[in-house]
VOVEXLO-29030 format. One record per residue (C-alpha): residue number from 1; x, y, z; residue in one letter. Coordinates in pm, whole numbers, plus 50000, padded with zeros to 5 digits. Layout:
VOVEXLO-29030
NUM / X / Y / Z / A
...
//
This chain:
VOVEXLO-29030
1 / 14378 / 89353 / 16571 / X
2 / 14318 / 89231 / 16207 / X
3 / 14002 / 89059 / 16105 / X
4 / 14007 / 88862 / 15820 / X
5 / 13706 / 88813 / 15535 / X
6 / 13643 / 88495 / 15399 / X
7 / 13685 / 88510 / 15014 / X
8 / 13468 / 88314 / 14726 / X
9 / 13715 / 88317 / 14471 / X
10 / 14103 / 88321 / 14445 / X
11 / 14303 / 88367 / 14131 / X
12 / 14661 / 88582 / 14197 / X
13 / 14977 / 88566 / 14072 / X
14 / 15226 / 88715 / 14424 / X
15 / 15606 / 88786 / 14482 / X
16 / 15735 / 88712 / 14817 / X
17 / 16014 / 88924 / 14994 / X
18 / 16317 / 88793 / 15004 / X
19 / 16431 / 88435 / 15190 / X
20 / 16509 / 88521 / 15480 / X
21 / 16741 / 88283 / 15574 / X
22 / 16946 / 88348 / 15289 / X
23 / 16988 / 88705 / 15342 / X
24 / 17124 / 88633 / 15714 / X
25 / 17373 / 88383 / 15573 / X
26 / 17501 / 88608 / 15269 / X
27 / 17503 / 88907 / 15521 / X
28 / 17734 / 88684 / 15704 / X
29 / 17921 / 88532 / 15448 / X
30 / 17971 / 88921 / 15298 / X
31 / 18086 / 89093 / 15623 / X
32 / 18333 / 88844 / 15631 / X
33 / 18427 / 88847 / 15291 / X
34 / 18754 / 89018 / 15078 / X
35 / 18584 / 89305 / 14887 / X
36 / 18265 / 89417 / 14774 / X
37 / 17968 / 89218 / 14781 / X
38 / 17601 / 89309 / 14631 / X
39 / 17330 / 89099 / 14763 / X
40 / 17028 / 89140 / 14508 / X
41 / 16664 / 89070 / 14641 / X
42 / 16752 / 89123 / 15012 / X
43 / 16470 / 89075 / 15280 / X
44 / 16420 / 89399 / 15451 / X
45 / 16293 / 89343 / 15823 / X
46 / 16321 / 89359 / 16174 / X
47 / 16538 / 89052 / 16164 / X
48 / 16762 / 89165 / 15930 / X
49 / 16778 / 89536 / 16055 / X
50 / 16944 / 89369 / 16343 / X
51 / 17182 / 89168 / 16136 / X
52 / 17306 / 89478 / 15978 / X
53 / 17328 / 89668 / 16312 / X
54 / 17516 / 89443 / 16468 / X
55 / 17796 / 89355 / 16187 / X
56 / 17804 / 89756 / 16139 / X
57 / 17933 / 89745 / 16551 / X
58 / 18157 / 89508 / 16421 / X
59 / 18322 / 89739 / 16160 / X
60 / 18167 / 89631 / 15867 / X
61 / 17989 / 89833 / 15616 / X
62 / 17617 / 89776 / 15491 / X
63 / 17495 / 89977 / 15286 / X
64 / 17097 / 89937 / 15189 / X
65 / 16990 / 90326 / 15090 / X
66 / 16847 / 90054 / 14786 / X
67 / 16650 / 89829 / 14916 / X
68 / 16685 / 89625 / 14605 / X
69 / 17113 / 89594 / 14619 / X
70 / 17245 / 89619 / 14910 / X
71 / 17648 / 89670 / 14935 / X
72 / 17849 / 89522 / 15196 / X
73 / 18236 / 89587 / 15251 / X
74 / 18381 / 89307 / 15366 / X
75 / 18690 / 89315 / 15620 / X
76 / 18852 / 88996 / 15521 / X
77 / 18773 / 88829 / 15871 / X
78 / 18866 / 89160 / 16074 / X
79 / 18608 / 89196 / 16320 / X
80 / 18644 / 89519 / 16543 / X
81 / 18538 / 89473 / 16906 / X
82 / 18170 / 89653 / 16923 / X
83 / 18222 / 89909 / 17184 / X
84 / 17841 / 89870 / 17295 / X
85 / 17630 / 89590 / 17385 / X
86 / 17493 / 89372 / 17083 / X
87 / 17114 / 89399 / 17099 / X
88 / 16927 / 89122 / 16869 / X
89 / 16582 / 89120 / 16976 / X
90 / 16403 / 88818 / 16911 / X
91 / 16620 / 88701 / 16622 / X
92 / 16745 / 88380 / 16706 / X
93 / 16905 / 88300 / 16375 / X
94 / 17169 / 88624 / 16417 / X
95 / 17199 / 88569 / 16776 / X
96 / 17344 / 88210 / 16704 / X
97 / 17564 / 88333 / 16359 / X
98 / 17651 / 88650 / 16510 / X
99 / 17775 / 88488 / 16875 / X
100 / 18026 / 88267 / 16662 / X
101 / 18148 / 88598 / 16445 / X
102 / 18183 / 88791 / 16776 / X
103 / 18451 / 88558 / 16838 / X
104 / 18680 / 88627 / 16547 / X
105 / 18709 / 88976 / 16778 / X
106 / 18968 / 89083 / 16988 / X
107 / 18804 / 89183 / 17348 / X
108 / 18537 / 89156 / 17536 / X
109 / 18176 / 89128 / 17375 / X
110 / 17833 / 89117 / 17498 / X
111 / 17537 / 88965 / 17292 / X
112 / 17161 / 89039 / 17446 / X
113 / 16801 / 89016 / 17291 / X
114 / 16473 / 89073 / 17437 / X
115 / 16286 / 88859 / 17717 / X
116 / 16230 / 88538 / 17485 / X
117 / 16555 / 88561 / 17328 / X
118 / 16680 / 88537 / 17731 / X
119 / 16467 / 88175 / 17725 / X
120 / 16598 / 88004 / 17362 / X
121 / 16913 / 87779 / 17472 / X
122 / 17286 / 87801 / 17298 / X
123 / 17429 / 87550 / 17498 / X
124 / 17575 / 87325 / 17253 / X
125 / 17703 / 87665 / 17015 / X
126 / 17858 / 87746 / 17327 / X
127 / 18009 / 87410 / 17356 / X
128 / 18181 / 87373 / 17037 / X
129 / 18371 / 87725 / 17013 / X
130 / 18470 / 87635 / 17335 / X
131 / 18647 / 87342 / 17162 / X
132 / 18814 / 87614 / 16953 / X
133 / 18921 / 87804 / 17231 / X
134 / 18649 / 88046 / 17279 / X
135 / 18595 / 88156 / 17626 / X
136 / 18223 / 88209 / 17646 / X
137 / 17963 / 88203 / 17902 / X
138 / 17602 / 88272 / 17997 / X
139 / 17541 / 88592 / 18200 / X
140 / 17249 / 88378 / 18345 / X
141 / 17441 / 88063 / 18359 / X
142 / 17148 / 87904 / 18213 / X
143 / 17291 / 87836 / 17810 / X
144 / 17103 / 88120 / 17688 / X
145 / 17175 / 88496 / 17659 / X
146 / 17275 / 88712 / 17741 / X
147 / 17649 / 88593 / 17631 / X
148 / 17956 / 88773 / 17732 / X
149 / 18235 / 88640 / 17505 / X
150 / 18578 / 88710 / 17590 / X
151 / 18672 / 88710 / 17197 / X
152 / 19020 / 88631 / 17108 / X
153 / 19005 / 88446 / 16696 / X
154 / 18931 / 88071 / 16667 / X
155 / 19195 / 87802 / 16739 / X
156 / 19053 / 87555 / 16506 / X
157 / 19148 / 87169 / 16491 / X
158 / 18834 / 86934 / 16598 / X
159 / 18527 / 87056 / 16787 / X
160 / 18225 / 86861 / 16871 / X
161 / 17900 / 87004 / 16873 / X
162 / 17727 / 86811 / 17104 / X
163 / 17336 / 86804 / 16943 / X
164 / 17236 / 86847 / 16569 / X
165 / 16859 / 86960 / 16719 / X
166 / 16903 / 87322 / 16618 / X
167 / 17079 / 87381 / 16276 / X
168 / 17139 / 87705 / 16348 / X
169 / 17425 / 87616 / 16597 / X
170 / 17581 / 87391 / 16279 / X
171 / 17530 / 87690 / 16038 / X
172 / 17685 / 88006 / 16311 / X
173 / 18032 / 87738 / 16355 / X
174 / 18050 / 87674 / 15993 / X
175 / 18000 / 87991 / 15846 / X
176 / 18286 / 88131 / 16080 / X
177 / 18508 / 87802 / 16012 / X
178 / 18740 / 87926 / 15750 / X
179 / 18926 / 88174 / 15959 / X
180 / 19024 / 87931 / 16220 / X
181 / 19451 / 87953 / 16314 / X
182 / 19444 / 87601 / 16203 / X
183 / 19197 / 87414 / 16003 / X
184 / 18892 / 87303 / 16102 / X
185 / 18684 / 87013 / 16175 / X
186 / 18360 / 86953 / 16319 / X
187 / 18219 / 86644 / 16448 / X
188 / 17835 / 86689 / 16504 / X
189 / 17641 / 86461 / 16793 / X
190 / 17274 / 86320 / 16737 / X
191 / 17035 / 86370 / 16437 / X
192 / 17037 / 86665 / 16267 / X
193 / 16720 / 86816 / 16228 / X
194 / 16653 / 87105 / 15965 / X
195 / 16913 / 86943 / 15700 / X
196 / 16781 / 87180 / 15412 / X
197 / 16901 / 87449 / 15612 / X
198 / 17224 / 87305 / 15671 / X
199 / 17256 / 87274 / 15302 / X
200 / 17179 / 87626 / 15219 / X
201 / 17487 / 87726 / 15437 / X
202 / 17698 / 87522 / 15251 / X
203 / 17542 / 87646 / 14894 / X
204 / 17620 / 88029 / 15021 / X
205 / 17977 / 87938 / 15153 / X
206 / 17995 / 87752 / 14820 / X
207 / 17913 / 88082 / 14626 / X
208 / 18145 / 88278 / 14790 / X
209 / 18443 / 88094 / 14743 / X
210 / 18451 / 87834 / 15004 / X
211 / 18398 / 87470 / 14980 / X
212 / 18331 / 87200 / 15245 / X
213 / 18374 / 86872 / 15273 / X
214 / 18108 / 86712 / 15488 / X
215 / 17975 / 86350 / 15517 / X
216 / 17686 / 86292 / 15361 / X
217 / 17504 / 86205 / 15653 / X
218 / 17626 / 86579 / 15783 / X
219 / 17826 / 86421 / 16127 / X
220 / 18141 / 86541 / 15989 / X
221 / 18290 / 86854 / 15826 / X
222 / 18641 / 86957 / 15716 / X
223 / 18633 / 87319 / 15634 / X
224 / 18980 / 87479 / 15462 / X
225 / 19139 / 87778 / 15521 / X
226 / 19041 / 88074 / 15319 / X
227 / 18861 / 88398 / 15281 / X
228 / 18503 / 88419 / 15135 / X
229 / 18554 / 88668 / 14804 / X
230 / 18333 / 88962 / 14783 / X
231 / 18050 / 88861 / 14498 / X
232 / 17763 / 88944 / 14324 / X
233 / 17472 / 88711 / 14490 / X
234 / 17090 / 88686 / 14394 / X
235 / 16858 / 88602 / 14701 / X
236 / 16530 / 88360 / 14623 / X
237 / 16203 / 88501 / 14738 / X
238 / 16112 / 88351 / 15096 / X
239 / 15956 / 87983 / 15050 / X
240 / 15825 / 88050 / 15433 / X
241 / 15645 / 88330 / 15318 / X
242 / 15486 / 88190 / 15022 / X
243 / 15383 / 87877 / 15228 / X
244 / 15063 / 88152 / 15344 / X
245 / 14980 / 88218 / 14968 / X
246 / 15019 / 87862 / 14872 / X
247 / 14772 / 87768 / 15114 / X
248 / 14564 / 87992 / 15077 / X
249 / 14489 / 87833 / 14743 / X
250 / 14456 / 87464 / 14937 / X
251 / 14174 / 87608 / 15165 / X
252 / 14029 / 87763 / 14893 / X
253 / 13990 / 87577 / 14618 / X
254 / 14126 / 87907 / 14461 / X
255 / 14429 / 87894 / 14228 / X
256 / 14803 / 88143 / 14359 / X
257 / 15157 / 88168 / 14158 / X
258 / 15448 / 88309 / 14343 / X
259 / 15621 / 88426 / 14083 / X
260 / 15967 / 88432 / 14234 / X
261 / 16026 / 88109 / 14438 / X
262 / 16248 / 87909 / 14215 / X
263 / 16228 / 87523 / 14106 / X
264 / 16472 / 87373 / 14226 / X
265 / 16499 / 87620 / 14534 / X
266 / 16763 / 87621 / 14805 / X
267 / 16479 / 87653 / 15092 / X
268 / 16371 / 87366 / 15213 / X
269 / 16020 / 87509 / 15342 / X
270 / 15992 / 87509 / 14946 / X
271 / 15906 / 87123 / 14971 / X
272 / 15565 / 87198 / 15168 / X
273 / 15413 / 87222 / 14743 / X
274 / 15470 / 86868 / 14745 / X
275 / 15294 / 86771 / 15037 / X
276 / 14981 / 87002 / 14944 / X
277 / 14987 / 86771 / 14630 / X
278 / 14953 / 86482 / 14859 / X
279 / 14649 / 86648 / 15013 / X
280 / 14519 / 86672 / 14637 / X
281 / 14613 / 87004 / 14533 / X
282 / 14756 / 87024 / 14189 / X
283 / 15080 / 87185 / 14091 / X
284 / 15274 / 87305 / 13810 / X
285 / 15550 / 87554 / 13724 / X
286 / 15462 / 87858 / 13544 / X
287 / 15726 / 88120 / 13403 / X
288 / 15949 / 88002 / 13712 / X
289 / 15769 / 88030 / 13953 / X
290 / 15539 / 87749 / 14166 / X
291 / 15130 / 87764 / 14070 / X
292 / 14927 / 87598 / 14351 / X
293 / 14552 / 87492 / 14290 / X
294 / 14342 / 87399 / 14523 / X
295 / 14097 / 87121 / 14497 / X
296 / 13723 / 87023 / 14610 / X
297 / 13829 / 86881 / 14886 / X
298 / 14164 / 86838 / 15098 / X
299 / 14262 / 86516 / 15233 / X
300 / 14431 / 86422 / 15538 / X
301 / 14815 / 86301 / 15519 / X
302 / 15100 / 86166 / 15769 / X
303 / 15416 / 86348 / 15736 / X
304 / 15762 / 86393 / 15919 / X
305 / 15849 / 86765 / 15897 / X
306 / 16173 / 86805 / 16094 / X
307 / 16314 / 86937 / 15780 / X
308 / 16103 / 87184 / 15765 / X
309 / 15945 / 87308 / 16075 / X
310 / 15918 / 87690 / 15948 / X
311 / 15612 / 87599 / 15728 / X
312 / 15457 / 87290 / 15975 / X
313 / 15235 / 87580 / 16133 / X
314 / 15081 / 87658 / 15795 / X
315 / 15011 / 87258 / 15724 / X
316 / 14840 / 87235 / 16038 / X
317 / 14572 / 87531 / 15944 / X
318 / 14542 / 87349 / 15603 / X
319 / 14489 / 87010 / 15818 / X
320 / 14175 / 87135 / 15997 / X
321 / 14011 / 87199 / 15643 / X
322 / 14103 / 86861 / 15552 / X
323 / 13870 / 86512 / 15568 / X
324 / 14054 / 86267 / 15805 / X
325 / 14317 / 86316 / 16064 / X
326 / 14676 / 86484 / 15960 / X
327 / 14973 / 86340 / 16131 / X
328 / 15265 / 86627 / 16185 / X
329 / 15573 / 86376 / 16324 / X
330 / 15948 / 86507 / 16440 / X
331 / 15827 / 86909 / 16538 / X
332 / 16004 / 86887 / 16912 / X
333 / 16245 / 87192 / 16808 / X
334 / 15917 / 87379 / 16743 / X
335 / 15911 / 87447 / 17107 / X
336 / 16221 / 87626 / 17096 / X
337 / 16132 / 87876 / 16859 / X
338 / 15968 / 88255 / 16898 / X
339 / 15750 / 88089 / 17077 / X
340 / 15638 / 87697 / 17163 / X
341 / 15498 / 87683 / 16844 / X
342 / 15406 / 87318 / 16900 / X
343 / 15170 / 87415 / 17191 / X
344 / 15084 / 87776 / 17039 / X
345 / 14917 / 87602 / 16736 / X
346 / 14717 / 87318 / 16916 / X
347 / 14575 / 87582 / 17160 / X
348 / 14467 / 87871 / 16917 / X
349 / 14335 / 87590 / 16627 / X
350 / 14176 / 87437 / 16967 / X
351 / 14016 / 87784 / 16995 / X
352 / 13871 / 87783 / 16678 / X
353 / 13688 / 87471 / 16760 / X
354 / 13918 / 87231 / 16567 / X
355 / 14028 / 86861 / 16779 / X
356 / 14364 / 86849 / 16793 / X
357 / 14635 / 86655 / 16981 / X
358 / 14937 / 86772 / 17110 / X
359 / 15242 / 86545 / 17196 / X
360 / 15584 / 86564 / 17259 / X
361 / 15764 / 86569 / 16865 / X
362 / 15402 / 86611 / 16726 / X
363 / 15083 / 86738 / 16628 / X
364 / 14773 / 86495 / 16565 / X
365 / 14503 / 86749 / 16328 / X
366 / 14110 / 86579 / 16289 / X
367 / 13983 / 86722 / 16043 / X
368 / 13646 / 86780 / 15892 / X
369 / 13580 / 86807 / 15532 / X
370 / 13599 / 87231 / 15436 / X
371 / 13670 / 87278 / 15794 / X
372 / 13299 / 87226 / 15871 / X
373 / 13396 / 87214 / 16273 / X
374 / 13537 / 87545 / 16257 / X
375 / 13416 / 87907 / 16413 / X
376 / 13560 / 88246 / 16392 / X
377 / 13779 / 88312 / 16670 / X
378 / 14032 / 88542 / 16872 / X
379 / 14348 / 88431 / 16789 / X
380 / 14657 / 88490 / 16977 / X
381 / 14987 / 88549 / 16791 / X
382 / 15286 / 88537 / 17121 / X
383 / 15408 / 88788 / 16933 / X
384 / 15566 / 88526 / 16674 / X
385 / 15519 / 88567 / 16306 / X
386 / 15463 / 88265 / 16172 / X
387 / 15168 / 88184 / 16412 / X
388 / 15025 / 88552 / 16283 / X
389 / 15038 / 88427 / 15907 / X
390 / 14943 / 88083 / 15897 / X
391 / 14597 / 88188 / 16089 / X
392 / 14491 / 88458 / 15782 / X
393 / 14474 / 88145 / 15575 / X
394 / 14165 / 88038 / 15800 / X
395 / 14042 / 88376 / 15818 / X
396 / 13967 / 88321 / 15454 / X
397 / 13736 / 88038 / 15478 / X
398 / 13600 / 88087 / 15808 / X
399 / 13414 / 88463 / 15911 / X
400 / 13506 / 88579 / 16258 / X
401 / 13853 / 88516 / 16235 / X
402 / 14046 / 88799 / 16434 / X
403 / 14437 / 88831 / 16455 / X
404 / 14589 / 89008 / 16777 / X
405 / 14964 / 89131 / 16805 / X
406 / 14930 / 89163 / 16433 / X
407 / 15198 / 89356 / 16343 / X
408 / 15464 / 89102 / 16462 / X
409 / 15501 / 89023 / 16096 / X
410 / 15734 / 89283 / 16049 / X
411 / 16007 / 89046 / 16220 / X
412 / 16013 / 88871 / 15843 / X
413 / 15751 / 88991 / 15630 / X
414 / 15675 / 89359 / 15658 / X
415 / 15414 / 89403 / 15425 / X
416 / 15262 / 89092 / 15490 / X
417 / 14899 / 89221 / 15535 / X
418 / 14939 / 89432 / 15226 / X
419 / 15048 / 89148 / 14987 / X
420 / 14800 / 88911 / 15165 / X
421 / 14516 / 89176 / 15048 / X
422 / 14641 / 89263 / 14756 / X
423 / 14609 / 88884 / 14701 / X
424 / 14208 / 88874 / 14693 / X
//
């Protein structure tokens, strides 16, 4: 347990790990590559520890003896069959990429995580390789691992994937999508939520040597034939990360630069800035990085977030120290994530003596002017990060705030509590 001390002033300048997302995807992207790749400003974590475990059961070499460049040897598209079991843990995003590189194998291959991981549905993944030949199932027969995969390349031609709700399942076929025996298309069903994500995959698959063409409103993709080229590629510090430091600032009044989140930025959890400006904090851009100020007093705001549901945990905390009510619309896919973040959130901001509402796609935050409502608090973390994080911003406002489970940062930000210290 972690207990958090309010602070009375805040003035920092922070770097953030690397994004996290965009150290999955290049991983990807330079496993599958021809050649060398060096992938500067990696995220080092338990998420990404398993990212590298399982391509290196998949014959690829990662090396990251420096944590600052890591070297990957790609294998051109030749995936060995892992002769064990791959184990992911919690870490949905590699479960979804990795089930879709699995089947560029030859063999049978097994993909597990731990007891949520056995409760997070790939249904729809599972749907579309099957509409490039992939024979795939679920051990449980429920859509969610473990997956047993009997792994025999990619046909290509059209697939469907039947629901745009998790971009993840978009991102794992189109990353693979080049090495299909013919060329590949892929027809996507229902909104798709997370776009900004969606984007990012196509940036990286853009940087190393692939281009797309996809409809604008992202229903259709033609991907060509090719082989990613091993590259030199630069990762952004973690815009989900910096979304604690940021508002840390809004609760605050204080004033926080991270110094290494870029303007523009691939990440789309990057445009939560703007919506702390609507709340009244000012911004500005300072030696290229993003400078957040706090001001007297936050102010209530309606917002659809299904673009960026990573960093609507971290608006809600800033809600409750806001005058007037906070709207949080289009979260459903919240529920699907480490934990139900949705419900997670309204119970342990509930606990803290804050009136909230919890529906089906949202979150309805009443606030009270400097979070006058609020006590100090156990809070739960069901062992998910981002819940963890976004609560030591109210710790420092509010005394009393205590953080159980705290260590499940390490799943994307290590040295969270360090930084976040360092910070006052």
């Amino acid at each position: 347990m972690i207990e958090l001390k309010p602070v009375k002033r805040l003035n920092a300048v922070v770097e953030v790990p690397g994004s996290k997302s965009l150290t999955q995807r290049a991983l990807i992207a330079a496993a599958l590559a021809d050649g060398e790749s060096i992938l500067i400003g990696p995220l080092a974590s338990e998420d990404t520890a398993f990212t590298m475990g399982a391509l290196r059961l998949m014959g690829i070499s990662v090396d990251d003896s420096d944590s600052g460049r890591w070297r990957v040897q790609g294998t051109a598209g030749m995936i060995s069959r892992p002769v064990e079991d791959i184990f992911l843990g919690n870490n949905g995003t590699a479960t979804r990429f990795l089930t879709s590189v699995a089947a560029l194998a030859h063999g049978q291959v097994r993909i597990t995580g731990g007891e949520r991981m056995a409760e997070r549905p790939i249904g729809p993944l599972m749907q579309a390789l099957q509409g490039w030949g992939v024979q795939i199932r679920s051990e449980g027969d429920n859509d969610c691992p473990p997956l047993i995969i009997a792994a025999d390349g990619l046909s290509g031609n059209r697939t469907i994937l039947p629901e745009g709700k998790s971009s993840q399942y978009l991102s794992s076929l189109l990353l693979v999508a080049p090495y299909t025996a013919e060329q590949a298309e892929l027809e996507v069903h229902g909104e798709v939520l997370s776009r900004p994500y969606v984007e990012m995959t196509l940036a990286v698959m853009a940087d190393f040597g692939i281009r797309v063409e996809a409809a604008p409103s992202l229903s259709f993709f033609r991907i060509p034939q090719g082989c990613y080229q091993g590259t030199e590629y630069r990762i952004e510090g973690d815009a989900s990360g910096a979304s604690y430091f940021w508002a840390a600032a809004a609760v605050t009044g204080g004033r926080v630069t991270v110094a290494n989140v870029p303007v523009p930025s691939l990440q789309g959890d990057a445009q939560l800035v703007p919506l702390l400006a609507r709340m009244g904090c000012q911004v500005s851009l300072k030696n290229g990085g993003i400078t957040v100020q706090g001001p007297e007093q936050l102010q209530g705001i309606e917002v659809d977030m299904g673009n960026m549901p990573d960093v609507a945990p971290t608006l809600a905390v800033v809600a409750a120290f806001a005058e007037g009510t906070t709207v949080i619309n289009n979260i459903a896919h919240l529920r699907i994530k480490e934990c139900d973040r949705l419900s997670a959130m309204v119970t342990e901001l509930g606990r803290m003596g804050a009136d909230v509402e919890e529906e089906d796609d949202r979150m309805i935050i009443h606030g009270q002017a400097g979070g006058g409502n609020l006590r100090g608090a156990e809070i739960k973390t069901y062992e998910d990060h981002r819940i963890a994080m976004c609560f030591a911003v109210a710790g420092l406002r509010i005394p009393g705030v205590r953080i159980t489970g705290e260590q499940c940062v390490v799943k994307s930000f290590p040295d969270f509590w360090q930084r976040f210290q360092a910070m006052l």
